[in-house]
C-alpha positions, 0 to 999 in steps of 0.5 A: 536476542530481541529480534531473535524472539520477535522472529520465534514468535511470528514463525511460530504463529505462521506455522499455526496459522497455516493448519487452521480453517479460515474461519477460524484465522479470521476470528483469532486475527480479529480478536488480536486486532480488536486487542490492539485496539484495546492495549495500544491507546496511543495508536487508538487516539491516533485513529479516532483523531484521524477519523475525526478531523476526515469524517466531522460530520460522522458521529463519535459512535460511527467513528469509533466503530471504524476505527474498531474495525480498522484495527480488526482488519488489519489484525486479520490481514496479519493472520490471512497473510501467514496463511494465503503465503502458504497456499499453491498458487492454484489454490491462491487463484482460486480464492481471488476474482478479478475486476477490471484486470482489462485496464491492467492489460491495456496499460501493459499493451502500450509497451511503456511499463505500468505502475501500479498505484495502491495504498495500505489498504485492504489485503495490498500483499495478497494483490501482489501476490495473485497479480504475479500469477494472473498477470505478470510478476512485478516490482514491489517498492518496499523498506527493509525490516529493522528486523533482519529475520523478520525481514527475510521472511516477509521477503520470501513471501513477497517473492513465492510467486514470481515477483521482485522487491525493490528497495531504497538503495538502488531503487530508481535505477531497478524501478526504470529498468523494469518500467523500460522494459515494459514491467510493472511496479507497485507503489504506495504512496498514502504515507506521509513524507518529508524532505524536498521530494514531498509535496502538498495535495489535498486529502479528505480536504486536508493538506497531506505532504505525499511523494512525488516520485510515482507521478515523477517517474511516470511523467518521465517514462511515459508509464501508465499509472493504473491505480488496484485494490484488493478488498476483502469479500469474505473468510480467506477471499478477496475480490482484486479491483483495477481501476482505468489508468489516471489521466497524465496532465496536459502539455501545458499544465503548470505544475503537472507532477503536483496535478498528477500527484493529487488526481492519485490521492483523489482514487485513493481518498475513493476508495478510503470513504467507500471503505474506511475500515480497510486504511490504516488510519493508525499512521499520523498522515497529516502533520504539521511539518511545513512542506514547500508549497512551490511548483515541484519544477523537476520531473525526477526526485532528488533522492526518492528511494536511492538515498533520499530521505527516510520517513519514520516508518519501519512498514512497507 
């Protein structure tokens, strides 16, 4: 019953959503967000204590700020979402512009796959969406819903323009036969792991224990890793930013998973200080949670998403 009711809800503000203006879904998602702020002290005291320890030398008022406008960002993206799902893909396109999408189109000339590194940052759903129809479609690394309604949906929207989703189960195996045949796949790699597929790397000068799998398969297939985010420039527009391909490691690196592993983190933790409301500073990143700090020797994780452990989330 209770995921029935969850799905009524959120179909029925799809179908709202879908009718109104921009300006206008902007402003109600903000003003949902702005809500959760208010209501959700957990997630607030998450936040604040996130943006504390990663900006020491900020003022409590600055960070306090951020972390309101964190969570009217992600209160919009929620509302915009609904609504960009919904369009044509002509009309989808014609609300994106595109920076650097030539890195993108070297990595996919080399003939090896691309992986393409993002994070829960800015409007991540909408770049999947556009870059199935400027580019090429892609493979979207994902969990499943504990709702199973809420889970098709989100499902349908992800899939509208073309792309694929690639889930736990079966995951390393769909993830190589679509790098082996020269696709993309995207994967997010800012939230905090455990188990022994997850390593130690340095994010806004804090220990941060972060998969292992995107440097992992990339070191094995030969795949480049382009890192893209997409950042909102006004109501129901985004400007969608790919960035070079992260340099692989020498041949002689010691421990080139963890070396590529923390040159990833070092483009997300870029764009997190250049843009600080746009990440989801709600989710307990770093924790306490020892993580073997040994060179991780194999280049292919254990488990990774083919069983491998589960971290507490129930988001993408």
């Amino acid at each position: 019953m209770r995921y029935r009711l969850e799905y009524l809800l959120v179909a029925s503000v799809a179908f709202c959503v879908r009718h109104l203006p921009w300006r206008v879904v902007c402003a109600l998602g903000g003003a949902l967000g702005l809500l959760a702020y208010a209501l959700d002290g957990s997630r607030r005291r998450v936040t604040l204590d996130n943006l504390a320890r990663a900006f020491p030398g900020r003022p409590a008022s600055e960070r306090r700020r951020i972390a309101r406008g964190v969570f009217r960002h992600f209160g919009r993206m929620v509302f915009e979402l609904l609504k960009f799902s919904a369009l044509a893909p002509d009309e989808m396109l014609a609300r994106v512009e595109f920076d650097g999408e030539e890195h993108a189109r070297q990595a996919y000339a080399a003939g090896r796959g691309v992986f393409f590194l993002t994070a829960h940052f800015g409007c991540w759903e909408m770049n999947g969406l556009v870059h199935a129809l400027h580019l090429a479609p892609i493979g979207l690394m994902a969990r499943a819903l504990d709702n199973p309604l809420l889970h098709s949906l989100l499902e349908r929207a992800r899939q509208c323009t073309g792309n694929f989703v690639i889930y736990r189960k079966g995951g390393i195996r769909r993830t190589l036969r679509a790098i082996e045949s020269g696709q993309g796949v995207a994967i997010l790699i800012d939230q905090h792991i455990h188990g022994p597929d997850a390593i130690q790397v340095d994010y806004f000068n804090r220990p941060a224990a972060t998969t292992t799998a995107l440097a992992a398969l990339a070191l094995r297939t030969g795949a480049r890793v382009v890192p893209v985010f997409a950042v909102p420039i006004g109501p129901g527009r985004y400007r969608m930013i790919y960035e070079r391909a992260v340099d692989v490691p020498a041949a002689d690196s010691a421990d080139p998973i963890r070396e590529f592993t923390q040159r990833c983190t070092d483009v997300l933790e870029m764009y997190v200080r250049r843009y600080p409301e746009l990440w989801l500073w709600m989710h307990r990143r770093w924790r306490d949670a020892a993580t073997s700090s040994e060179p991780a020797r194999d280049l292919f994780p254990a488990g990774g998403f083919d069983g491998g452990p589960a971290d507490d989330r129930t988001d993408t």
